[in-house]
C-alpha positions in Angstrom: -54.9 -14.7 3.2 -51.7 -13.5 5.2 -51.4 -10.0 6.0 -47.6 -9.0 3.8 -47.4 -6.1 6.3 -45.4 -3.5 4.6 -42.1 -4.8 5.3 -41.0 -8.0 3.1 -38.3 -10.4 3.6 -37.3 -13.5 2.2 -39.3 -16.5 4.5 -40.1 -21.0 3.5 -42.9 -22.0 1.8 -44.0 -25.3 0.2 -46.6 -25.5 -2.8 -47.8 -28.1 -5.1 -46.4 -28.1 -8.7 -48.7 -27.1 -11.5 -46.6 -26.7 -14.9 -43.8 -25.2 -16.8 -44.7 -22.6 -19.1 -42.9 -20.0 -21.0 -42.4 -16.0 -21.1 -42.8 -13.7 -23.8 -38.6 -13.4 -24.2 -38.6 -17.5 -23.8 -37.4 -18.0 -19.7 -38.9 -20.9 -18.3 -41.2 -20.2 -15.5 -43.3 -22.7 -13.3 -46.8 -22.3 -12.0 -47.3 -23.2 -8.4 -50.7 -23.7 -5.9 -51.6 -23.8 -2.9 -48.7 -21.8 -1.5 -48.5 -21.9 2.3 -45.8 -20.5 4.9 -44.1 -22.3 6.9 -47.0 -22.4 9.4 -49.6 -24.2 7.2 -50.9 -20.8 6.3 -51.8 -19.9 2.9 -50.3 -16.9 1.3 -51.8 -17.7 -2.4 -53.7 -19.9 -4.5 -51.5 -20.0 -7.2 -48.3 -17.8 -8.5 -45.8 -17.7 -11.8 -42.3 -18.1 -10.9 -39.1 -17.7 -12.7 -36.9 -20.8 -12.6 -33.7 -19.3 -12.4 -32.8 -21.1 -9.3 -34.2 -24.1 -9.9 -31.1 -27.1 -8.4 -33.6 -30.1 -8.5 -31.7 -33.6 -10.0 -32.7 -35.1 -13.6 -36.4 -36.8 -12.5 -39.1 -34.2 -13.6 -41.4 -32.6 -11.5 -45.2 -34.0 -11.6 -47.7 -31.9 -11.7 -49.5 -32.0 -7.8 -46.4 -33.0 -6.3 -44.8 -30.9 -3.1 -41.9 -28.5 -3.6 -40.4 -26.0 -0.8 -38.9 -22.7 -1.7 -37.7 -19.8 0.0 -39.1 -16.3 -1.4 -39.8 -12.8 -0.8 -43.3 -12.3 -1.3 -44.7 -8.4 -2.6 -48.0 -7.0 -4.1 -48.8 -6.0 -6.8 -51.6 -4.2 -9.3 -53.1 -6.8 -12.1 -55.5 -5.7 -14.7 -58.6 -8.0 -15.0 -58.9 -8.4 -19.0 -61.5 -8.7 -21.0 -61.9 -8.5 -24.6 -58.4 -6.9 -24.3 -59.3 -3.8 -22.1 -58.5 -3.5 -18.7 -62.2 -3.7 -16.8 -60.8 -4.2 -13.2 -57.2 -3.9 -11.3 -56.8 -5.8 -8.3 -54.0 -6.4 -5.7 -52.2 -10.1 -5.8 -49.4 -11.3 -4.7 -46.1 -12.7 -6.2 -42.5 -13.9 -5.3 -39.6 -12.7 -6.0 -35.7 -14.1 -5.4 -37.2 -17.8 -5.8 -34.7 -20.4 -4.1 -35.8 -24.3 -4.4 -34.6 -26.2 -2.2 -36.2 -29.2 -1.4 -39.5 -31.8 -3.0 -41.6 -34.3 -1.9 -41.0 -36.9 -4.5 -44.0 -39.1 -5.3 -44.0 -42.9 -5.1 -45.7 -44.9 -8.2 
């Protein structure tokens, strides 16, 4: 996994589509895999993003299919659940100020 460093900036990335979902106050979010910079190197294996920015044309995105974003990646503290108690926190990752820009449209 990439080494953030301390200091964050907004930098490309592609990933592969997974699904649209929904947050507790209703915004459409999106779950992405296999994030990777704009090196090849992966950052995550998968993240939740808000769609706010989301400029793509009418056709749906299919789940597995190539999308390329700018970001600012940060960590962050998740709680492992179970039974709903918090056994184990761990750092991940996320991205923030989500800007699509580009996908890698699929031929049937």
């Amino acid at each position: 996994m990439r080494n953030l460093g301390t200091t964050l900036t907004q930098h490309s990335y592609s990933a592969s589509f997974g699904r649209l979902g929904r947050t507790s106050d209703n915004k459409t979010v999106a779950i992405l895999t296999q994030i990777r910079d704009e090196e090849g190197n992966p950052l995550a294996d998968h993240v939740w993003v808000k769609l706010q920015n989301f400029c793509f044309d009418n056709a749906p995105l299919k789940k597995g299919e190539r999308i390329f974003f700018s970001a600012e990646p940060y960590r962050y503290i998740k709680g492992i659940y179970k039974s709903r108690a918090i056994k184990t926190l761990q750092s991940d990752i996320g991205l923030r100020n989500v800007i699509f820009f580009d996908r890698e449209c699929q031929k049937n």
